[in-house]
CHARMM internal coordinates of N, CA and C (Angstrom, degrees):
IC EDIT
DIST 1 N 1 CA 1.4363
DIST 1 CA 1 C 1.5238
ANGL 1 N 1 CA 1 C 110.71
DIST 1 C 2 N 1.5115
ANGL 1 CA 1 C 2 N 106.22
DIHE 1 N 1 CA 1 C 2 N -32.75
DIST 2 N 2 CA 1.6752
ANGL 1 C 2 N 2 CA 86.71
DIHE 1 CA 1 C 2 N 2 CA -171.29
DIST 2 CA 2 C 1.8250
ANGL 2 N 2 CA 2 C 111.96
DIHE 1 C 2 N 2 CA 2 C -96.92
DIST 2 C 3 N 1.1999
ANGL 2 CA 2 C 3 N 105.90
DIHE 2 N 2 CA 2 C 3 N 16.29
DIST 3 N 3 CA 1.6645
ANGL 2 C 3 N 3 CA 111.99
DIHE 2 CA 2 C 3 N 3 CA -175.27
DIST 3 CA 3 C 1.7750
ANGL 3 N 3 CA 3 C 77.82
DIHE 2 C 3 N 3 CA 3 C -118.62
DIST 3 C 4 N 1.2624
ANGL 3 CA 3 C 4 N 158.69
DIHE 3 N 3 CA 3 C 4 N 2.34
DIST 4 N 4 CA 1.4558
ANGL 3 C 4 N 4 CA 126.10
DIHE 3 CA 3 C 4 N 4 CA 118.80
DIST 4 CA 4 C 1.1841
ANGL 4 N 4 CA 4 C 130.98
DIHE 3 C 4 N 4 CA 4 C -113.80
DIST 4 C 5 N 1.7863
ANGL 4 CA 4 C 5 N 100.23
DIHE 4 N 4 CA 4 C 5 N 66.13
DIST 5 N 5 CA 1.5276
ANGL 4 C 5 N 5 CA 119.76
DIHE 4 CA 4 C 5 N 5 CA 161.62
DIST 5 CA 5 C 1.4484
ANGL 5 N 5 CA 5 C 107.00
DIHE 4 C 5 N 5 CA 5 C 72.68
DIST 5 C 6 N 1.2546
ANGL 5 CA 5 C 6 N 140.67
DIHE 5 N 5 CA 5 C 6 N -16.40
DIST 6 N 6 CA 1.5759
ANGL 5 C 6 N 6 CA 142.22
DIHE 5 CA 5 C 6 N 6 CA 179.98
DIST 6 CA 6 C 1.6031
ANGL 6 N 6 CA 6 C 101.57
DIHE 5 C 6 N 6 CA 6 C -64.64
DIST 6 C 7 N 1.0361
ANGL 6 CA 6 C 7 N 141.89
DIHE 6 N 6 CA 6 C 7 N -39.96
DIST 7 N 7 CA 1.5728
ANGL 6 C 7 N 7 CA 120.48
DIHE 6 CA 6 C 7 N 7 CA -162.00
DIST 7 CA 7 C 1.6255
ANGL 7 N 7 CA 7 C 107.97
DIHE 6 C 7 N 7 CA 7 C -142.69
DIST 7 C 8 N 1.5276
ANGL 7 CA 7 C 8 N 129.75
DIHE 7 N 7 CA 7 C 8 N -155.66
DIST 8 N 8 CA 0.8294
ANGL 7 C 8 N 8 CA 136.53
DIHE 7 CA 7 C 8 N 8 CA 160.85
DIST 8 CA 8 C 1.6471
ANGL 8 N 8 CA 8 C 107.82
DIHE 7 C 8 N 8 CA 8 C -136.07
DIST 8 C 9 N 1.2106
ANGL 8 CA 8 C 9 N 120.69
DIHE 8 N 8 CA 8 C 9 N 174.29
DIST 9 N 9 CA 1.6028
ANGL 8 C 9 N 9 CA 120.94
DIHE 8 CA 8 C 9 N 9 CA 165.86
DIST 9 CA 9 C 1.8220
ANGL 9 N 9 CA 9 C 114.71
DIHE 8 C 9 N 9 CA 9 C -147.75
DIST 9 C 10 N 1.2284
ANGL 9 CA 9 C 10 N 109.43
DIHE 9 N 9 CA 9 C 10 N 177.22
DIST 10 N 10 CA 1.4645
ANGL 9 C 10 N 10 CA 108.17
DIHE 9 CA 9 C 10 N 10 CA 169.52
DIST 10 CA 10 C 1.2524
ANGL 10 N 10 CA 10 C 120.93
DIHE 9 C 10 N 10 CA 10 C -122.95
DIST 10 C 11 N 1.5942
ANGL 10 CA 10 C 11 N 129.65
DIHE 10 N 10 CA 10 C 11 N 102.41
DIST 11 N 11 CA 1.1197
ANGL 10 C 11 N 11 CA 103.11
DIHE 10 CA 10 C 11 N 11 CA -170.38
DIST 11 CA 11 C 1.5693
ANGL 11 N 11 CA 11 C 95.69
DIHE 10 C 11 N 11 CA 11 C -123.67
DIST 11 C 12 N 1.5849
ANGL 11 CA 11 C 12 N 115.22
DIHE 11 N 11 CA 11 C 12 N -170.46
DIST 12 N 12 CA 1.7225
ANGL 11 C 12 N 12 CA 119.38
DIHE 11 CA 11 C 12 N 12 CA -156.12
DIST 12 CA 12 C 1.3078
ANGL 12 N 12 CA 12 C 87.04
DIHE 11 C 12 N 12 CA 12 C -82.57
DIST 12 C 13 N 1.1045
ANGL 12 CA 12 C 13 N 122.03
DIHE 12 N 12 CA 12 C 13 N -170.54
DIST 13 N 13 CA 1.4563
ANGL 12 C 13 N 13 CA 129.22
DIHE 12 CA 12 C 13 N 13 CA 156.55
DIST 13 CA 13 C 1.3383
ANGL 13 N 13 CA 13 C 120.96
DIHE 12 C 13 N 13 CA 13 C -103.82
DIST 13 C 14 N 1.1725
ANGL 13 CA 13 C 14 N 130.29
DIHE 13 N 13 CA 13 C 14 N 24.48
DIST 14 N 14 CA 1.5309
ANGL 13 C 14 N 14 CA 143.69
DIHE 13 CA 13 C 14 N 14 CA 178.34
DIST 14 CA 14 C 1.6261
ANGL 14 N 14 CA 14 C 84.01
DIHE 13 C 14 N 14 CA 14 C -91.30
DIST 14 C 15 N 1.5263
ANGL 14 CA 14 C 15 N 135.72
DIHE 14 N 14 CA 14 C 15 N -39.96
DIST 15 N 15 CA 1.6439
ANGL 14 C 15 N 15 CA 143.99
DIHE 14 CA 14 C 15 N 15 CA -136.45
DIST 15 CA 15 C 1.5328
ANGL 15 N 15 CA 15 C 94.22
DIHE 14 C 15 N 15 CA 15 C -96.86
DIST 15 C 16 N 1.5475
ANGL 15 CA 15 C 16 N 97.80
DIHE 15 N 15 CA 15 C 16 N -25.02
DIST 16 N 16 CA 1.6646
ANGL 15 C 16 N 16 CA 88.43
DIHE 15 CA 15 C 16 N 16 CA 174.87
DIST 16 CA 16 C 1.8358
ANGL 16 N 16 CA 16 C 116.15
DIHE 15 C 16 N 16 CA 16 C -124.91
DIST 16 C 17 N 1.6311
ANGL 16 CA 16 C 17 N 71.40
DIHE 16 N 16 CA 16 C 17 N 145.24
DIST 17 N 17 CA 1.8089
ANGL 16 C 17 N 17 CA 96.66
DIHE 16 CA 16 C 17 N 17 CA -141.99
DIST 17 CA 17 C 1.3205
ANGL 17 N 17 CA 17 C 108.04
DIHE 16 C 17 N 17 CA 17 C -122.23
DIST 17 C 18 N 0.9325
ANGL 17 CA 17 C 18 N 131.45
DIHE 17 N 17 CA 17 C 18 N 176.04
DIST 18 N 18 CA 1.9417
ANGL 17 C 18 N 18 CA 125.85
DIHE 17 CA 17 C 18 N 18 CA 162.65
DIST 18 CA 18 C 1.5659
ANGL 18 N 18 CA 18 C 96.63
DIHE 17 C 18 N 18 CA 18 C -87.79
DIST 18 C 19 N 1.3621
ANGL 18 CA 18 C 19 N 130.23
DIHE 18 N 18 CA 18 C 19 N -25.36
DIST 19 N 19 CA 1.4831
ANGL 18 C 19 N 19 CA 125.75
DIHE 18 CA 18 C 19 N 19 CA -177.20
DIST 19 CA 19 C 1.6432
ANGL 19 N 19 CA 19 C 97.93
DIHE 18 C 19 N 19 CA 19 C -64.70
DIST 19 C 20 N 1.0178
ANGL 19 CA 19 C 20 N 112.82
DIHE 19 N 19 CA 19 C 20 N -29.46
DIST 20 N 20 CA 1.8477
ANGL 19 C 20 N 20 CA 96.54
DIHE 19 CA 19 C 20 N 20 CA -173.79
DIST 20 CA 20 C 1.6564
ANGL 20 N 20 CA 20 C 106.49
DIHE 19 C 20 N 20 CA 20 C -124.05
DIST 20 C 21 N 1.0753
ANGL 20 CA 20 C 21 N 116.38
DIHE 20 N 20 CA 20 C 21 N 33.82
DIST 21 N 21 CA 1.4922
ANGL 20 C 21 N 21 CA 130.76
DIHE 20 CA 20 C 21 N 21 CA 156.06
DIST 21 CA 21 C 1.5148
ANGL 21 N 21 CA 21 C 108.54
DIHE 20 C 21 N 21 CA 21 C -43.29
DIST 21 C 22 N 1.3833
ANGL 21 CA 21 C 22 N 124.39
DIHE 21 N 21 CA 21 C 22 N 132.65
DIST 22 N 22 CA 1.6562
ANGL 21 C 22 N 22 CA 127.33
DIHE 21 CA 21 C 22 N 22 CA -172.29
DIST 22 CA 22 C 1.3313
ANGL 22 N 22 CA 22 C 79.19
DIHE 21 C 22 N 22 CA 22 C -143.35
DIST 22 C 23 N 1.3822
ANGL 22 CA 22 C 23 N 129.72
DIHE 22 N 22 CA 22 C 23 N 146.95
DIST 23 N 23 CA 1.0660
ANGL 22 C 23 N 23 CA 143.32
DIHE 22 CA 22 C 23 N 23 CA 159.00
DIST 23 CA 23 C 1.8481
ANGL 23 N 23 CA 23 C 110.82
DIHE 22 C 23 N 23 CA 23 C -82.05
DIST 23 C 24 N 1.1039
ANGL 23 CA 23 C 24 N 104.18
DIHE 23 N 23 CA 23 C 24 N -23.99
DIST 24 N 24 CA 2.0035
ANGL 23 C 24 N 24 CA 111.53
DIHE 23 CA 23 C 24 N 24 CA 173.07
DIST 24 CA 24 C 1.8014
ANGL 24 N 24 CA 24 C 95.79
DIHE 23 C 24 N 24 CA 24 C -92.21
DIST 24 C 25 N 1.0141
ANGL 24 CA 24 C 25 N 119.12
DIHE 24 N 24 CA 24 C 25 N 30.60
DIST 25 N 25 CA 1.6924
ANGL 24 C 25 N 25 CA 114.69
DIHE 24 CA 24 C 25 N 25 CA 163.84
DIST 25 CA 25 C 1.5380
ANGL 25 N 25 CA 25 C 115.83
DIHE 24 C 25 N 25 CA 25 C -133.36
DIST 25 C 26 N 1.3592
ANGL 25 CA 25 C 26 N 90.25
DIHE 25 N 25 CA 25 C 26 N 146.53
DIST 26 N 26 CA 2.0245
ANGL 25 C 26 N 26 CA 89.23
DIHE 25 CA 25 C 26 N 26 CA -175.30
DIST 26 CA 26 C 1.3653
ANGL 26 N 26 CA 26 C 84.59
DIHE 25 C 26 N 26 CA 26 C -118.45
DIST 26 C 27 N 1.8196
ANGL 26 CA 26 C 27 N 127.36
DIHE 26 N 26 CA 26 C 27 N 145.47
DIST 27 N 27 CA 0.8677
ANGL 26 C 27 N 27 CA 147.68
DIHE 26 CA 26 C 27 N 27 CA 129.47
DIST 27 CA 27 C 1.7911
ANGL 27 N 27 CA 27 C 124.76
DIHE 26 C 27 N 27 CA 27 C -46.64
DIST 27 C 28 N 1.0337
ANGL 27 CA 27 C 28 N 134.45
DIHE 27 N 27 CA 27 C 28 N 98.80
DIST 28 N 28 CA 1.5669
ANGL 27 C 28 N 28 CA 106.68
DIHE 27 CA 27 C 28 N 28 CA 164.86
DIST 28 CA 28 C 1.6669
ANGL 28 N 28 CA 28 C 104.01
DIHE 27 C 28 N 28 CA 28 C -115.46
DIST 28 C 29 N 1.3491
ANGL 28 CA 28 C 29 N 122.74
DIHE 28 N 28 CA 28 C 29 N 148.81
DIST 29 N 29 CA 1.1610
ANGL 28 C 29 N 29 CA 125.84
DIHE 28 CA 28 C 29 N 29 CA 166.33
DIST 29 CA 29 C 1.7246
ANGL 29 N 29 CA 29 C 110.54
DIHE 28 C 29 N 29 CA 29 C -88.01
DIST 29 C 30 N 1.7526
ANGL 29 CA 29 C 30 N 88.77
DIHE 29 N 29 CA 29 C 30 N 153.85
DIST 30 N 30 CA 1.8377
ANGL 29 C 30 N 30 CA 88.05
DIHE 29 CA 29 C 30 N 30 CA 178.76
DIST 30 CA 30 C 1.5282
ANGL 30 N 30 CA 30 C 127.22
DIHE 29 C 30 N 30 CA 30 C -76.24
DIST 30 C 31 N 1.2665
ANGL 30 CA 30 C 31 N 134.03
DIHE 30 N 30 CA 30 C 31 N 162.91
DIST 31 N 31 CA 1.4068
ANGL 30 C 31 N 31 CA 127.17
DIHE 30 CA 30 C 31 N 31 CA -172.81
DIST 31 CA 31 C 1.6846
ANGL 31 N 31 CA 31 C 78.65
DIHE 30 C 31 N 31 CA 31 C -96.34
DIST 31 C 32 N 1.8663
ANGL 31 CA 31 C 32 N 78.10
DIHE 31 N 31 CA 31 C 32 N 179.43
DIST 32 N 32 CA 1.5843
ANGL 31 C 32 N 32 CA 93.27
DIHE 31 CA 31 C 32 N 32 CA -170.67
DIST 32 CA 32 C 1.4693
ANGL 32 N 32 CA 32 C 114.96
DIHE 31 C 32 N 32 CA 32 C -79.74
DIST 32 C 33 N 1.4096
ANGL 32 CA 32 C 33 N 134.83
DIHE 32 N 32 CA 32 C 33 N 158.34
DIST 33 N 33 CA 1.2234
ANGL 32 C 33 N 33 CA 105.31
DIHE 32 CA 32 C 33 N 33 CA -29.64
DIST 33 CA 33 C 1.2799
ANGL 33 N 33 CA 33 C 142.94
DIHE 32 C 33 N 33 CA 33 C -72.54
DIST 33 C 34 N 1.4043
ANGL 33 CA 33 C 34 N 115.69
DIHE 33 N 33 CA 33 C 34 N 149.54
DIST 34 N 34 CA 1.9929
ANGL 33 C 34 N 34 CA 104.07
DIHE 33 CA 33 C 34 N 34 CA -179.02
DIST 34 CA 34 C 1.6022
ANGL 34 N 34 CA 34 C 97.44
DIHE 33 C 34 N 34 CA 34 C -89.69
DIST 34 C 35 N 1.5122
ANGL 34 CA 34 C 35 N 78.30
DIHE 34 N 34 CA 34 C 35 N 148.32
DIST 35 N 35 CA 1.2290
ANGL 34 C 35 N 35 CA 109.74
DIHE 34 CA 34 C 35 N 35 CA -175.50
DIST 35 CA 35 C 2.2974
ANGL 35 N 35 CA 35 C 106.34
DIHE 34 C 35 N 35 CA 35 C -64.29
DIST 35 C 36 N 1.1320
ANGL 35 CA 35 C 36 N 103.54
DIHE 35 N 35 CA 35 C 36 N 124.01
DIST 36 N 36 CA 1.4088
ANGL 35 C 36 N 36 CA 92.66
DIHE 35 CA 35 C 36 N 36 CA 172.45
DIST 36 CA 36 C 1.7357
ANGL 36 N 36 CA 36 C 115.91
DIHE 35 C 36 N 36 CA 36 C -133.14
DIST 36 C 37 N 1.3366
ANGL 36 CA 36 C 37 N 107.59
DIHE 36 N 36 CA 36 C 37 N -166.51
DIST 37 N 37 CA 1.8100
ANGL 36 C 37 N 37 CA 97.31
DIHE 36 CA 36 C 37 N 37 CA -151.36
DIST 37 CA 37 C 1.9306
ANGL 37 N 37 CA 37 C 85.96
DIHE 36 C 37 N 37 CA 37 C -157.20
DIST 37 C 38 N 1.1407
ANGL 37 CA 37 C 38 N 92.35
DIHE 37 N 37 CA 37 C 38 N 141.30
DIST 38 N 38 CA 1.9811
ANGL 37 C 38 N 38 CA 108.73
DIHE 37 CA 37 C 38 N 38 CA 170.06
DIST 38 CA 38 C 1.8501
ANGL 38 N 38 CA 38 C 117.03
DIHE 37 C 38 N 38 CA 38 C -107.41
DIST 38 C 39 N 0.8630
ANGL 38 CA 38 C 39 N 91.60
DIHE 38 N 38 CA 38 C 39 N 110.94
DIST 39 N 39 CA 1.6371
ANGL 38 C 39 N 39 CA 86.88
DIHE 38 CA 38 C 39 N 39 CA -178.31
DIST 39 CA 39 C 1.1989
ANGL 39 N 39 CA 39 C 95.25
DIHE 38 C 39 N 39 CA 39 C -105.00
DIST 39 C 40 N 1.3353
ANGL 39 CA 39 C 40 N 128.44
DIHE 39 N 39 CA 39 C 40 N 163.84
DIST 40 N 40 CA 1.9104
ANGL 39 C 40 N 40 CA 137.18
DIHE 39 CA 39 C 40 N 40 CA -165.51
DIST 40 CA 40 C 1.4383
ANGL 40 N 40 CA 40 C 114.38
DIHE 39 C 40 N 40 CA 40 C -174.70
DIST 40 C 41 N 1.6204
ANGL 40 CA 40 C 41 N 105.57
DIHE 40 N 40 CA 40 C 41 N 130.20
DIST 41 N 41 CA 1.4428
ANGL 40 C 41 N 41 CA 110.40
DIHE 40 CA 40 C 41 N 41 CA -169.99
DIST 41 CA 41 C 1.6318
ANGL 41 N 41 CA 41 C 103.25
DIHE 40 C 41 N 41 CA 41 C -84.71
DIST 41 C 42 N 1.1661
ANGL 41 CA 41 C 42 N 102.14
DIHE 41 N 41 CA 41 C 42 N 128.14
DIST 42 N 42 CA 1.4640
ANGL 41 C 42 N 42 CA 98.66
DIHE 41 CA 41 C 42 N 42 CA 139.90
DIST 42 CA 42 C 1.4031
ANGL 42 N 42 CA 42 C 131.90
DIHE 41 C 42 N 42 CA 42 C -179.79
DIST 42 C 43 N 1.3117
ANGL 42 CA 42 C 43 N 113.80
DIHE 42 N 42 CA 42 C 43 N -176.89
DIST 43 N 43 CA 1.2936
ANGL 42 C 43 N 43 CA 132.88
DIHE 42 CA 42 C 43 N 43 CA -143.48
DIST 43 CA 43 C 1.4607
ANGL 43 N 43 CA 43 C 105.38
DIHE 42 C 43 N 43 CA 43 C -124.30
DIST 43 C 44 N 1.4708
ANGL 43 CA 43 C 44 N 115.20
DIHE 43 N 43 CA 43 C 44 N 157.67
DIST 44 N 44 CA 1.5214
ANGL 43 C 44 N 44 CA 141.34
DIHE 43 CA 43 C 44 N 44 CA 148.95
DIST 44 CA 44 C 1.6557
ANGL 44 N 44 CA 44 C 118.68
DIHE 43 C 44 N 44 CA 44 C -66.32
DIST 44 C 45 N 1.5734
ANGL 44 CA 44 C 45 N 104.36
DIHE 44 N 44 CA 44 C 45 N 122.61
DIST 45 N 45 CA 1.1227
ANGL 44 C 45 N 45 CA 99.87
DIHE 44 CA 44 C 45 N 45 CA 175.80
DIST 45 CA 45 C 1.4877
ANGL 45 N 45 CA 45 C 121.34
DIHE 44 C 45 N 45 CA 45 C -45.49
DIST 45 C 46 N 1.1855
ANGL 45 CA 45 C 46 N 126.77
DIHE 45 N 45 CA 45 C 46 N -71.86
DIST 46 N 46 CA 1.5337
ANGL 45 C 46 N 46 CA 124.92
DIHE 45 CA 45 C 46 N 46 CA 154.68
DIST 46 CA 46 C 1.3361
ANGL 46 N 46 CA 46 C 139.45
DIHE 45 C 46 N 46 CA 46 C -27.92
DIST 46 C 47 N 1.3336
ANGL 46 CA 46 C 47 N 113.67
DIHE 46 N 46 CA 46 C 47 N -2.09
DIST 47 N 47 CA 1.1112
ANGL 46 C 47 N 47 CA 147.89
DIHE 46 CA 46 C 47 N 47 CA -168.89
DIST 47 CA 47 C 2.0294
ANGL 47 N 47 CA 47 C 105.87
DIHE 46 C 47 N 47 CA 47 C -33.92
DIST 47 C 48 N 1.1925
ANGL 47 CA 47 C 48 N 132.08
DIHE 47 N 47 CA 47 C 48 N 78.46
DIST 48 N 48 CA 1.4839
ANGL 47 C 48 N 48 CA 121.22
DIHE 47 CA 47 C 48 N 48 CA -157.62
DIST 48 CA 48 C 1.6263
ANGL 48 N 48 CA 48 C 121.38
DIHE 47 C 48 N 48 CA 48 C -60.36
DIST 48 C 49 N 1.1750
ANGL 48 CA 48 C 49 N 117.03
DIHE 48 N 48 CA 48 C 49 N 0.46
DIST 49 N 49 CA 1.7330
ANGL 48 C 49 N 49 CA 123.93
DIHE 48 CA 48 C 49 N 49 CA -164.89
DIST 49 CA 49 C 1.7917
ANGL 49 N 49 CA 49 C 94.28
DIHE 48 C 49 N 49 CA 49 C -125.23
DIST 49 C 50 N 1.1880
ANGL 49 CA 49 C 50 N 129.61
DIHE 49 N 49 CA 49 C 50 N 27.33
DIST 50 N 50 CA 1.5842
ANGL 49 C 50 N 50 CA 110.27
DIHE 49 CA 49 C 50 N 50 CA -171.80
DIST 50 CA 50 C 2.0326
ANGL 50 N 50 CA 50 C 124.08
DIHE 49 C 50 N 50 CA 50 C -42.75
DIST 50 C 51 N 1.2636
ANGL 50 CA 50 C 51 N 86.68
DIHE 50 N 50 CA 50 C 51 N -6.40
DIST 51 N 51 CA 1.8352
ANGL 50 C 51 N 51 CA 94.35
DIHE 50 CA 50 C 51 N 51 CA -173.67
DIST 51 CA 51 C 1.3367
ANGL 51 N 51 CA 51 C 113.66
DIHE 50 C 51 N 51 CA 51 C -73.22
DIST 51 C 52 N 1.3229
ANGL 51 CA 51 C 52 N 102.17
DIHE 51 N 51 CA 51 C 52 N -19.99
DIST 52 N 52 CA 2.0376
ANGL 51 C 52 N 52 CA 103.45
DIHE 51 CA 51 C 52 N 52 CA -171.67
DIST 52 CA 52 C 1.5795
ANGL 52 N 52 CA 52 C 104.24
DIHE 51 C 52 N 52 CA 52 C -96.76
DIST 52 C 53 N 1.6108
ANGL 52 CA 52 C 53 N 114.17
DIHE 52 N 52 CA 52 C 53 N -3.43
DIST 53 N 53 CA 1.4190
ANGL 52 C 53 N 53 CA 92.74
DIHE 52 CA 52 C 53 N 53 CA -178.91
DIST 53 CA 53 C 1.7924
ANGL 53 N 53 CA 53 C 110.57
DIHE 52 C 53 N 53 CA 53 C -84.26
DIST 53 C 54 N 1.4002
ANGL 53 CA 53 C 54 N 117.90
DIHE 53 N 53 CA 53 C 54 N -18.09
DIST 54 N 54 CA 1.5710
ANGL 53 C 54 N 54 CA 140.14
DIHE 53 CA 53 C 54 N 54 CA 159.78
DIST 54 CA 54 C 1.9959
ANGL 54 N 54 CA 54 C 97.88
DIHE 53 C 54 N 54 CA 54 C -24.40
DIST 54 C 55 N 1.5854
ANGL 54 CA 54 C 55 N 90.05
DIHE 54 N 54 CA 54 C 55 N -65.74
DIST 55 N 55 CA 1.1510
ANGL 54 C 55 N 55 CA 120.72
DIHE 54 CA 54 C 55 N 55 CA -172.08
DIST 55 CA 55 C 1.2313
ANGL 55 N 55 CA 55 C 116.65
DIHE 54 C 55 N 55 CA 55 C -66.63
DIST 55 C 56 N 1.5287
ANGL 55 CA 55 C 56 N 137.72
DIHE 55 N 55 CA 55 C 56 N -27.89
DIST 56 N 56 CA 1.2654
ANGL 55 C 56 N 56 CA 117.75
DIHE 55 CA 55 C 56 N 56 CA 179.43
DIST 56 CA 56 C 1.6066
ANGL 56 N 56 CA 56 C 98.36
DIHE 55 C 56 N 56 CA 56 C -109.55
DIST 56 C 57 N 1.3389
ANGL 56 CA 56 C 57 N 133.29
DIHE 56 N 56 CA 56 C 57 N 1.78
DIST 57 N 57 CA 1.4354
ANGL 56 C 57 N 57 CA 132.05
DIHE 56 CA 56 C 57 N 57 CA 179.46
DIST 57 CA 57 C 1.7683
ANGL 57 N 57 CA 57 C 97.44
DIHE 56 C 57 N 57 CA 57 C -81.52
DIST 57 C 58 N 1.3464
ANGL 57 CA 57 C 58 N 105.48
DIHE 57 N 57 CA 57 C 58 N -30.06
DIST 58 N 58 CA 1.7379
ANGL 57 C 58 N 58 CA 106.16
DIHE 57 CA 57 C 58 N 58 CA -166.76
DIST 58 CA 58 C 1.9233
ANGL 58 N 58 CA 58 C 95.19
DIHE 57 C 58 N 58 CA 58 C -93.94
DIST 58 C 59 N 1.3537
ANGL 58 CA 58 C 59 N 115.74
DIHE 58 N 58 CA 58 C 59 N -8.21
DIST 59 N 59 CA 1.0909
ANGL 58 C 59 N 59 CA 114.28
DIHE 58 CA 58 C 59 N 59 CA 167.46
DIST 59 CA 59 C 2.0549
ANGL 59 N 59 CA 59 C 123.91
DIHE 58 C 59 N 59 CA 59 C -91.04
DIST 59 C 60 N 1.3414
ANGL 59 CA 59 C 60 N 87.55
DIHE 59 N 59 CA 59 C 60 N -16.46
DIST 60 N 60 CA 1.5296
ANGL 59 C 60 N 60 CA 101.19
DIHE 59 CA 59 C 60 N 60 CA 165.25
DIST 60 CA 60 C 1.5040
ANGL 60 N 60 CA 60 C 116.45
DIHE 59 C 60 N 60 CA 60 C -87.61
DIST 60 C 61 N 1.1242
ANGL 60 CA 60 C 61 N 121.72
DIHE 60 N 60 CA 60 C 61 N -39.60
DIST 61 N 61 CA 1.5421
ANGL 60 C 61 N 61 CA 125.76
DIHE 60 CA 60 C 61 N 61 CA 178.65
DIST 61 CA 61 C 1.9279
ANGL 61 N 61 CA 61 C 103.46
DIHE 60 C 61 N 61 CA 61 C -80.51
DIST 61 C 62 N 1.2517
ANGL 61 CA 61 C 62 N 93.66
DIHE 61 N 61 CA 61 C 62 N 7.36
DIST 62 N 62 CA 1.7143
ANGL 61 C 62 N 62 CA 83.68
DIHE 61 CA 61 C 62 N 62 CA 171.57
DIST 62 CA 62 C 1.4575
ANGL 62 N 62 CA 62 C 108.85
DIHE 61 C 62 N 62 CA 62 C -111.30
DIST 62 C 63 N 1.3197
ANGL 62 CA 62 C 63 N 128.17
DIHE 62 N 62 CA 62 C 63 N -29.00
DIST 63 N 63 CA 1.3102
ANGL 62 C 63 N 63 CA 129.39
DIHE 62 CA 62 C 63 N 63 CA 135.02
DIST 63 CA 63 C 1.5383
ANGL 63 N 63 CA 63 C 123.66
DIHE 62 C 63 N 63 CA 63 C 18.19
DIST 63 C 64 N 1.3754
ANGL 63 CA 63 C 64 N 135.63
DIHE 63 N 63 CA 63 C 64 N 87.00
DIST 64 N 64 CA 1.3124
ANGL 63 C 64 N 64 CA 141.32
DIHE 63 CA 63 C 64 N 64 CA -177.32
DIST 64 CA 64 C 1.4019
ANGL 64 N 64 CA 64 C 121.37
DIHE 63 C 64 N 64 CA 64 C -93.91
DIST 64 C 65 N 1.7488
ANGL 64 CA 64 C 65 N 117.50
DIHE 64 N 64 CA 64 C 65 N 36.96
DIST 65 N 65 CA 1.4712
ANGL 64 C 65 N 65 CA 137.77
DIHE 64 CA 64 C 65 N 65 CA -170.48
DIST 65 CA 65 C 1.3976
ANGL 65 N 65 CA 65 C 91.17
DIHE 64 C 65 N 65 CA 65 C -84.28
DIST 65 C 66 N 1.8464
ANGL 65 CA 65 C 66 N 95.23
DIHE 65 N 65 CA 65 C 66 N 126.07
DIST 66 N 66 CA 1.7324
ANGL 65 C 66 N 66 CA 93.47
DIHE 65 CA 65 C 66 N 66 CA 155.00
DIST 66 CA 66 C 1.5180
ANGL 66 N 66 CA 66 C 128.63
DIHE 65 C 66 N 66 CA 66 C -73.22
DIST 66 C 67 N 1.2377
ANGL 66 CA 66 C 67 N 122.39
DIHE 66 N 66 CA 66 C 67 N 133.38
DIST 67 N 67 CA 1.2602
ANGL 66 C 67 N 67 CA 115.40
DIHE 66 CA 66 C 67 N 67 CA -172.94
DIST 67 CA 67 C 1.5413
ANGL 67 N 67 CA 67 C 114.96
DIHE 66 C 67 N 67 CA 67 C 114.11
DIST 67 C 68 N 1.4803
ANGL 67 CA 67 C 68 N 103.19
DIHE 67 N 67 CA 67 C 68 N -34.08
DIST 68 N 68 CA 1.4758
ANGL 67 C 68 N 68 CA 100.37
DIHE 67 CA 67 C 68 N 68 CA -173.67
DIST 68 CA 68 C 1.7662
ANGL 68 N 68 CA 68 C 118.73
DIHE 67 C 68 N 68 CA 68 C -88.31
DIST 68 C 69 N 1.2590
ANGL 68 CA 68 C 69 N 99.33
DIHE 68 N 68 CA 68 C 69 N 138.35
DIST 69 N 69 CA 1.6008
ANGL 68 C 69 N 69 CA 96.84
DIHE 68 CA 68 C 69 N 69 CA -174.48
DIST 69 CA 69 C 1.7308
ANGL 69 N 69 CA 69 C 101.62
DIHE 68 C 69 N 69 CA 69 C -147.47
DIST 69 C 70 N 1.3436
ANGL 69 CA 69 C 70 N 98.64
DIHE 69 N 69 CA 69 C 70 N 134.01
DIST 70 N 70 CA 1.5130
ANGL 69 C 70 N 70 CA 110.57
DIHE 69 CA 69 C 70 N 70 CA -166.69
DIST 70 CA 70 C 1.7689
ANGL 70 N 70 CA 70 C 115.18
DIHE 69 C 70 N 70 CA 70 C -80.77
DIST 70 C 71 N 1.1190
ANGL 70 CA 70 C 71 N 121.38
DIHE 70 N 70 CA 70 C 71 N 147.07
DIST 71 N 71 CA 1.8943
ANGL 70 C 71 N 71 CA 129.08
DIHE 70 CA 70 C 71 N 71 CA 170.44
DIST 71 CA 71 C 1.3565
ANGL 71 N 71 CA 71 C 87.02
DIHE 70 C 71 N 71 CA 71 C -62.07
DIST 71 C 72 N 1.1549
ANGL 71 CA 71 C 72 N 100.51
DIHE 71 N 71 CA 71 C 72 N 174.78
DIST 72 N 72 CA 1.4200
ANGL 71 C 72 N 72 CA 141.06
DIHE 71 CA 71 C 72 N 72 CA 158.73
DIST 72 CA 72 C 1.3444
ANGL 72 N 72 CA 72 C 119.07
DIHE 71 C 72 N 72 CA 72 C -77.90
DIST 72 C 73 N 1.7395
ANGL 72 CA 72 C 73 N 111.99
DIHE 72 N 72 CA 72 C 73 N 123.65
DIST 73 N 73 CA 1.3787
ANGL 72 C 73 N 73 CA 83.84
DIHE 72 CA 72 C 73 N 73 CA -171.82
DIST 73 CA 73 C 1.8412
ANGL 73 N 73 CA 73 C 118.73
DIHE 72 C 73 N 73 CA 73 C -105.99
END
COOR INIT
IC SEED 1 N 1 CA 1 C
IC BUILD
């Protein structure tokens, strides 16, 4: 709908890419303040694989998103 003019949407800026470049789409960024968002891993105590979460925390902090900046852990 919104690549033929019917709507608008919000998406992150990780979503916009040169791969999905439309020439019938306008980008605008938000004024201040921007809007921001917490994403958070987690797990089951019992959790049976504990080795891949090593692995996907060092796969999030490798992440080269503008904008994104990690807690403390």
């Amino acid at each position: 709908m919104v690549a033929s003019g019917l709507g608008i949407t919000v998406m992150p800026c990780s979503a916009v890419t040169a791969k999905h470049h439309n020439k019938r789409l306008t980008v605008l960024e938000f004024m201040k303040p921007v809007p921001e968002r917490r994403i958070a891993l987690a797990w089951r105590k019992g959790f049976t694989r504990p080795a891949v979460i090593p692995v996907i925390q060092d796969a999030v902090r490798a992440l080269k998103i503008p904008g994104l900046s990690m807690l403390p852990s």
